[in-house]
ROBA-495409 format. One line per field, with one value per residue: residue in three letters; x, z, y of N, C-alpha, C in turn. Coordinates in steps of 0.2 Angstrom, whole numbers, plus 5000, padded with zeros to 4 digits. Example, Ala and Ser with C-alpha at 12.3 -4.5 7.8 and 13.67 -1.06 7.14 Angstrom:
BEGIN
residuo <- c(Ala/Ser)
n.xx <- c(5066/5064)
n.zz <- c(5039/5035)
n.yy <- c(4972/4989)
ca.xx <- c(5062/5068)
ca.zz <- c(5039/5036)
ca.yy <- c(4978/4995)
c.xx <- c(5066/5064)
c.zz <- c(5039/5039)
c.yy <- c(4984/5000)
END
This chain:
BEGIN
residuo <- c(Unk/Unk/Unk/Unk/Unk/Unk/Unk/Unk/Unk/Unk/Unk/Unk/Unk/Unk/Unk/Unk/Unk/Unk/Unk/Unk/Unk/Unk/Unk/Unk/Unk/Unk/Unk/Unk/Unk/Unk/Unk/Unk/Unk/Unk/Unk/Unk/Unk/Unk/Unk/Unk/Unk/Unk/Unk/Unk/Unk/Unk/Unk/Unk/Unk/Unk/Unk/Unk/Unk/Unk/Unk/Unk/Unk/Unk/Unk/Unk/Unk/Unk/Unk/Unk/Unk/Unk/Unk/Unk/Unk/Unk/Unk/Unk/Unk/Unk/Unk/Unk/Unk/Unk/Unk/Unk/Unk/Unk/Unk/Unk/Unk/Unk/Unk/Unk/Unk/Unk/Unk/Unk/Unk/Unk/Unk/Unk/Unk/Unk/Unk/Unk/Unk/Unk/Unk/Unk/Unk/Unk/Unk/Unk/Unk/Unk/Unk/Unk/Unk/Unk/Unk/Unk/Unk/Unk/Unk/Unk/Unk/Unk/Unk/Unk/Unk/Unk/Unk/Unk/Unk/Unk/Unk/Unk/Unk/Unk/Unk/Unk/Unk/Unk/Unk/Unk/Unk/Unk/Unk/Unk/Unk/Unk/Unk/Unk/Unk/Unk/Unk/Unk/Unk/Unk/Unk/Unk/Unk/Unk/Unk/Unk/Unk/Unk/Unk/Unk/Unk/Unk/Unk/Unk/Unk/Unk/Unk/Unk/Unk/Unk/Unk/Unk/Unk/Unk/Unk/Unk/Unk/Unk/Unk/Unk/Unk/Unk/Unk/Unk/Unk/Unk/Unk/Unk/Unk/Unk/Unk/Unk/Unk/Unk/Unk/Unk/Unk/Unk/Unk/Unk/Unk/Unk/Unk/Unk/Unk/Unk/Unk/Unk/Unk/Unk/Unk/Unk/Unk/Unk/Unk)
n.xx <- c(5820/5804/5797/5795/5779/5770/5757/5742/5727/5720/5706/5702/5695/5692/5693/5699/5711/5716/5715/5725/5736/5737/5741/5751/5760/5758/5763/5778/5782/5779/5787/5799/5807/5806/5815/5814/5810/5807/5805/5790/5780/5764/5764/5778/5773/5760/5769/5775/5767/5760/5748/5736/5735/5723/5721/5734/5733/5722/5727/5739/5731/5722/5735/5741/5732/5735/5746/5756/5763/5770/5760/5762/5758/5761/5759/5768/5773/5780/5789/5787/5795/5802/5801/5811/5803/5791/5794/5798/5784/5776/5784/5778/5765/5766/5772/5762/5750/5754/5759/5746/5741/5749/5746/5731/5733/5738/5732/5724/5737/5745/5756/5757/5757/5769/5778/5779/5782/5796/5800/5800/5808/5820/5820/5823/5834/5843/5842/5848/5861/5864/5863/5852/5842/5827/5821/5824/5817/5802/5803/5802/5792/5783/5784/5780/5768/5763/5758/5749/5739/5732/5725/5713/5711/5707/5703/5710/5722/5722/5725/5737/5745/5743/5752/5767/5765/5769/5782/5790/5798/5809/5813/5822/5833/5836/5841/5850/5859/5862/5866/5866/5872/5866/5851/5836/5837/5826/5816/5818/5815/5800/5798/5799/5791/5777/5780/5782/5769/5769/5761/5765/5780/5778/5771/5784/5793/5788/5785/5800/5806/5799/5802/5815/5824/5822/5825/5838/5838/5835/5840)
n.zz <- c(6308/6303/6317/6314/6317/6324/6310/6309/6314/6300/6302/6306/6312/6299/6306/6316/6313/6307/6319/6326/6320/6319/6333/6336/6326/6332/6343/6341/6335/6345/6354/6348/6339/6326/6319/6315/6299/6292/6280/6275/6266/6262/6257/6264/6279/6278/6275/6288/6297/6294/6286/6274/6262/6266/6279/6283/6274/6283/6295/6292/6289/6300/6312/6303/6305/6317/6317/6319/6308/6291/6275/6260/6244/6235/6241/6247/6265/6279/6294/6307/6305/6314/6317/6323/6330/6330/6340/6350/6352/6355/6366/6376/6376/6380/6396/6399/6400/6408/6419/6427/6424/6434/6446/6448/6448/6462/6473/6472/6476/6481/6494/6487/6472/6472/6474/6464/6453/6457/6455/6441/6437/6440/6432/6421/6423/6422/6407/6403/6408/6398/6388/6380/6366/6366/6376/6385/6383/6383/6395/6402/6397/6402/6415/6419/6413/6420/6434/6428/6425/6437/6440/6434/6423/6407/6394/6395/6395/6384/6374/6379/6375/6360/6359/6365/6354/6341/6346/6348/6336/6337/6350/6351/6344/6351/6363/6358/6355/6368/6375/6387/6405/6415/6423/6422/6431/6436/6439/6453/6460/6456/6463/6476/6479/6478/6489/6499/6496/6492/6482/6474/6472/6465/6452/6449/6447/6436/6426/6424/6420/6408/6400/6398/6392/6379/6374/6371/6357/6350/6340)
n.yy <- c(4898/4888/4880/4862/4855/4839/4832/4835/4826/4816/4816/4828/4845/4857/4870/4867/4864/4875/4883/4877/4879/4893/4896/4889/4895/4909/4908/4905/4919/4926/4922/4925/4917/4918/4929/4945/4953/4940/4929/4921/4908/4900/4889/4881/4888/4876/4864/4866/4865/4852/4853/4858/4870/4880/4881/4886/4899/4905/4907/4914/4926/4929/4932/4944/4953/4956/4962/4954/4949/4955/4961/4961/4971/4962/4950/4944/4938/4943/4943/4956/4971/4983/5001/5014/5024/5015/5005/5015/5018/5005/5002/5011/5009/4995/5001/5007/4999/4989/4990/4995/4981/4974/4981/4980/4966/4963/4965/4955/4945/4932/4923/4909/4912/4920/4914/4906/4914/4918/4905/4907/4914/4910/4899/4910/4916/4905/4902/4915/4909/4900/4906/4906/4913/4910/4902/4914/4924/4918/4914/4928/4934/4924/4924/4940/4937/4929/4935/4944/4936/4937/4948/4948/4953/4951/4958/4970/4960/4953/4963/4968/4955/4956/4967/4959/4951/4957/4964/4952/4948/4956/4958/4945/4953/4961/4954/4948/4958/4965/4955/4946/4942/4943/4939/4950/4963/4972/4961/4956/4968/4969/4956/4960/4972/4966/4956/4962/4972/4984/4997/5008/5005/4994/4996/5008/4996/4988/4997/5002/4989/4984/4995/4999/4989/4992/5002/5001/4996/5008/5023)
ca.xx <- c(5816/5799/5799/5792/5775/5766/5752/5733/5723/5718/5698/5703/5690/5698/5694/5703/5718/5718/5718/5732/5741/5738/5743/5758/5764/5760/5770/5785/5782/5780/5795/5806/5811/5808/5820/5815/5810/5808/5802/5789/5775/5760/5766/5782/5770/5758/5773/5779/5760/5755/5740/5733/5735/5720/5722/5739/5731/5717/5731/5740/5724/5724/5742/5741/5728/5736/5750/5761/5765/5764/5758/5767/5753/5763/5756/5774/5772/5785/5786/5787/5802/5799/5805/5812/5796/5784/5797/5794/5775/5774/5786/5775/5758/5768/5771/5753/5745/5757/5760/5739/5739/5752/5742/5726/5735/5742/5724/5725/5742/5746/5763/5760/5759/5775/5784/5779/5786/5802/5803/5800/5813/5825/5822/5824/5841/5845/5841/5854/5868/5863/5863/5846/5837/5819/5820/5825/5812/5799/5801/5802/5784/5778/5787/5775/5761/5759/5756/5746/5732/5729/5722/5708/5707/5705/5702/5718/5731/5722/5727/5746/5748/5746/5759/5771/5767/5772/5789/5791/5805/5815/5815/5826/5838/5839/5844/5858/5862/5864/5873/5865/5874/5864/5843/5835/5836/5819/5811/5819/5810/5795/5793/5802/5788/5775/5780/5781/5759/5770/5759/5770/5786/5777/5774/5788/5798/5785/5787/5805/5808/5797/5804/5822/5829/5819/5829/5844/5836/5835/5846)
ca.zz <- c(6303/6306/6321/6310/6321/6319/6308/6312/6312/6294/6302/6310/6305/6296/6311/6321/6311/6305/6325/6327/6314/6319/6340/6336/6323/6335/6349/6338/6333/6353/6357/6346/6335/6320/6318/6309/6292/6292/6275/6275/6263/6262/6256/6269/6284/6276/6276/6294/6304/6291/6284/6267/6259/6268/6285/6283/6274/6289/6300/6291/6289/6308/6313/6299/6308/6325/6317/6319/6300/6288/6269/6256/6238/6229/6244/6252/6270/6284/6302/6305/6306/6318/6317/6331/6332/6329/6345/6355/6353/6358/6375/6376/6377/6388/6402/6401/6401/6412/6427/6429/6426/6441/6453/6450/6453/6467/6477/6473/6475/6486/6492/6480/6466/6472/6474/6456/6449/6459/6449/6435/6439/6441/6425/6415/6425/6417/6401/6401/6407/6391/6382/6374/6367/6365/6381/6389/6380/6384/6402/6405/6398/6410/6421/6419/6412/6429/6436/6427/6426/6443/6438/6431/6417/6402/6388/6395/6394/6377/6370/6379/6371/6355/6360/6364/6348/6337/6349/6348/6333/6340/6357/6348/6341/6358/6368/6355/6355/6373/6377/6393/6406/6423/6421/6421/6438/6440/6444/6460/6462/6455/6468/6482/6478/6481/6494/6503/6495/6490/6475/6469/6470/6458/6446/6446/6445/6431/6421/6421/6416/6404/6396/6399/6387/6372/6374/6368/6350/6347/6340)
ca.yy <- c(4894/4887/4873/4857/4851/4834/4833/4836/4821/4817/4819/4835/4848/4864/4874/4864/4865/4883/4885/4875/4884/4900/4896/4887/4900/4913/4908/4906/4924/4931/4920/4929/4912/4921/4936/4951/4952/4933/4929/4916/4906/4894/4880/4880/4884/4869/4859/4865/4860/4846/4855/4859/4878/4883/4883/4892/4905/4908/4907/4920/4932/4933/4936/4950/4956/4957/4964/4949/4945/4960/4954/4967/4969/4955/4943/4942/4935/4943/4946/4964/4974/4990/5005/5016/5025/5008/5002/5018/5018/4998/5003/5016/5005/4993/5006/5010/4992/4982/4992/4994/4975/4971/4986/4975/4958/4967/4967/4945/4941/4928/4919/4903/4917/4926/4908/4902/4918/4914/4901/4906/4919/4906/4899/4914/4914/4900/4904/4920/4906/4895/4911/4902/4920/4907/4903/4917/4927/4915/4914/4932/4933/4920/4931/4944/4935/4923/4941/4947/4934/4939/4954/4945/4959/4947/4962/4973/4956/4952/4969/4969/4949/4958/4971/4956/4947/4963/4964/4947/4945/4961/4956/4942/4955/4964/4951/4946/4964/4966/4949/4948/4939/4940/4940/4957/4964/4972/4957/4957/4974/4965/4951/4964/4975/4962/4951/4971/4975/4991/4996/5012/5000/4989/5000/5008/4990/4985/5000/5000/4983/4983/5000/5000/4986/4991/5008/5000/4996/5015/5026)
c.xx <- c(5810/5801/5794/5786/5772/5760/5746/5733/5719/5709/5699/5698/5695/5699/5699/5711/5720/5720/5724/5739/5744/5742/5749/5763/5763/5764/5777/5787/5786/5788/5801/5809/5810/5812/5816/5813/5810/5802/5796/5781/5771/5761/5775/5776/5766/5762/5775/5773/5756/5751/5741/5737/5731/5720/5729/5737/5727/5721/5734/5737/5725/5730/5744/5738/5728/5744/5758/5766/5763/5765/5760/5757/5754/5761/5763/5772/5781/5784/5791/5797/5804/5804/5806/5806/5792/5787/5797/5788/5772/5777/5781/5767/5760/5766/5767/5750/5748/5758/5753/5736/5742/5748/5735/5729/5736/5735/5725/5729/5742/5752/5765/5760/5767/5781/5785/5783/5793/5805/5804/5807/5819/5825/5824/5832/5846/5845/5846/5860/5869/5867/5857/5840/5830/5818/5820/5818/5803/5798/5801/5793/5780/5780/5780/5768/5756/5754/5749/5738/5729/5724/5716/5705/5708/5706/5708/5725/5729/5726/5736/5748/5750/5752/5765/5772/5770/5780/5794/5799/5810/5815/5822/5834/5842/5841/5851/5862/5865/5870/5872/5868/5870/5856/5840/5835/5831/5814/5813/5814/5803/5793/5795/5794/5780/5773/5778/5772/5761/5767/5764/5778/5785/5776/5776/5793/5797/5789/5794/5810/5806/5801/5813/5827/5826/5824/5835/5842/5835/5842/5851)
c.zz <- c(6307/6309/6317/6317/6320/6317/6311/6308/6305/6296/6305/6306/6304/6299/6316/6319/6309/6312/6327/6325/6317/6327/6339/6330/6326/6341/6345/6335/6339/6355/6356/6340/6331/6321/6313/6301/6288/6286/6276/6269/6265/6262/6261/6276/6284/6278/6284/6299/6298/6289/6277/6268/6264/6275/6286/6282/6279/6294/6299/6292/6295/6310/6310/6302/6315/6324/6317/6312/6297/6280/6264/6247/6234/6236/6246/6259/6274/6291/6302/6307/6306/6317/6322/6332/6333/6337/6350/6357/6355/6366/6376/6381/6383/6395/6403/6405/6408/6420/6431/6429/6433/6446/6456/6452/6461/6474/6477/6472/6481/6487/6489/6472/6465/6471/6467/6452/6450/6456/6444/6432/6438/6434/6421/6416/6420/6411/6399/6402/6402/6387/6377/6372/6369/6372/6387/6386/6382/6392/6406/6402/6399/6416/6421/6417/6417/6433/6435/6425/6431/6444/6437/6428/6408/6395/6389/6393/6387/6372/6372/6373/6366/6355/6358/6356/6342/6337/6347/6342/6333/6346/6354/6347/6345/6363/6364/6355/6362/6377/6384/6398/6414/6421/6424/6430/6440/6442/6448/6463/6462/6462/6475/6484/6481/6486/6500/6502/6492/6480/6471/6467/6467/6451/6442/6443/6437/6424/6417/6418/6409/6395/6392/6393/6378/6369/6367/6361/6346/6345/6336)
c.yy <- c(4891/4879/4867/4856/4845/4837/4834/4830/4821/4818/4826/4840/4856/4867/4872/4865/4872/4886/4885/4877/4892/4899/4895/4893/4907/4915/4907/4913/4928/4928/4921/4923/4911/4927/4941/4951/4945/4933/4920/4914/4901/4889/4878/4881/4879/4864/4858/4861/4854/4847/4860/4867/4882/4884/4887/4897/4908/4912/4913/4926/4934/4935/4941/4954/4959/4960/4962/4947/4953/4956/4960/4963/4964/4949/4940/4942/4936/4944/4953/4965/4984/4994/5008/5021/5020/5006/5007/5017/5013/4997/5007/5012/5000/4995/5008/5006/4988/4983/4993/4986/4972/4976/4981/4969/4958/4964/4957/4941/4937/4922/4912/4907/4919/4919/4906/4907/4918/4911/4900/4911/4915/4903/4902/4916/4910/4898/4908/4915/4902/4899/4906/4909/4916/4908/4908/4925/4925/4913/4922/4934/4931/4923/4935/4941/4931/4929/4942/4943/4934/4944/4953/4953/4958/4952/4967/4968/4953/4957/4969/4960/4952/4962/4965/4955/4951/4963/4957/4947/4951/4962/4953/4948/4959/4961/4948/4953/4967/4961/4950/4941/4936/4942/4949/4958/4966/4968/4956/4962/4969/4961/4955/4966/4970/4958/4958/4973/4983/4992/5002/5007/4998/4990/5003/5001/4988/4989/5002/4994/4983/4991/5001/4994/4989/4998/5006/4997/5000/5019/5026)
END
């Protein structure tokens, strides 16, 4: 269900809230904390961020647009729900995008990079012993995401976000489907590969982390 937020400022200007709407309602998307075919309307997200009809609808217009929300001709409102080709062709884009973004980080990593990732590493650890999917969904792509603004290639991690945000509420279903007990192992590879400057090791590590769990939602 949708996370309730406080309201915006009654002088808040509309764009301000149609922002707030759409960020907040997009990271609950990437995060997986909608499932699937999650049916939703205007006057519930209204309700969920405090804000009038209008700013929902904005909000929604863009997340339709990024492919995050799709809008059915009767003006139904869901998050998507892929099919094992849509979930090939989104692994597909990954292992394009995300192993060219860690090669360029690669060139301006540096061991307060590698240590942050460590930790981020750790938290996502502790996500899988919770078993909390948000969490553990959510810190593997500051896992990768810490990386990759290293890269500083701004218009390639705009276009994978959207990838995420698409994946976002079928990540969910694959980590409840998997029942993962110990954090993915190729970030070991990952920060191995790193701490080493070895750029083929990286990505290969990249590519097959990013490719190998979506597998199991095929079939």
């Amino acid at each position: 269900m949708l996370t309730r937020l406080p309201p915006a400022q009654p002088d808040a200007p509309a764009q301000a809230a149609h922002d707030r709407v759409y960020r907040g309602l997009r990271q609950q998307i990437m995060h997986g904390e909608l499932p699937p075919g999650y049916a939703l309307t205007l006057r519930g997200i209204g309700k969920a961020f405090g804000v009038s009809m209008t700013p929902a609808r904005e909000a929604v217009r863009r997340l339709s647009a990024e492919g995050a929300l799709t809008m059915s001709g009767s003006g139904r409102v869901t998050t998507p729900e892929l099919s094992n080709d849509r979930i090939e062709e989104l692994a597909q884009i990954r292992a394009l995008l995300e192993p060219e973004l860690g090669s360029r980080a690669l060139r301006r990593a540096h061991l307060a990079l590698i240590d942050r990732m460590d930790a981020i590493n750790e938290a996502n650890a502790r996500a899988v012993n919770r078993q909390d999917p948000i969490s553990y969904i959510r810190t593997n792509l500051e896992f990768h995401r810490t990386l990759y603004l290293r890269a500083q290639s701004p218009a390639i991690l705009g276009l994978l976000e959207t990838v995420w945000l698409q994946l976002g509420p079928t990540m969910r279903v694959l980590y409840t489907r998997l029942r993962r007990t110990t954090p993915p192992p190729h970030h070991r590879h990952i920060l191995e590969a790193l701490r080493a400057g070895d750029d083929a090791a990286l990505r290969l590590a990249i590519r097959t982390d990013v490719t190998q769990g979506l597998k199991h939602l095929q079939g």
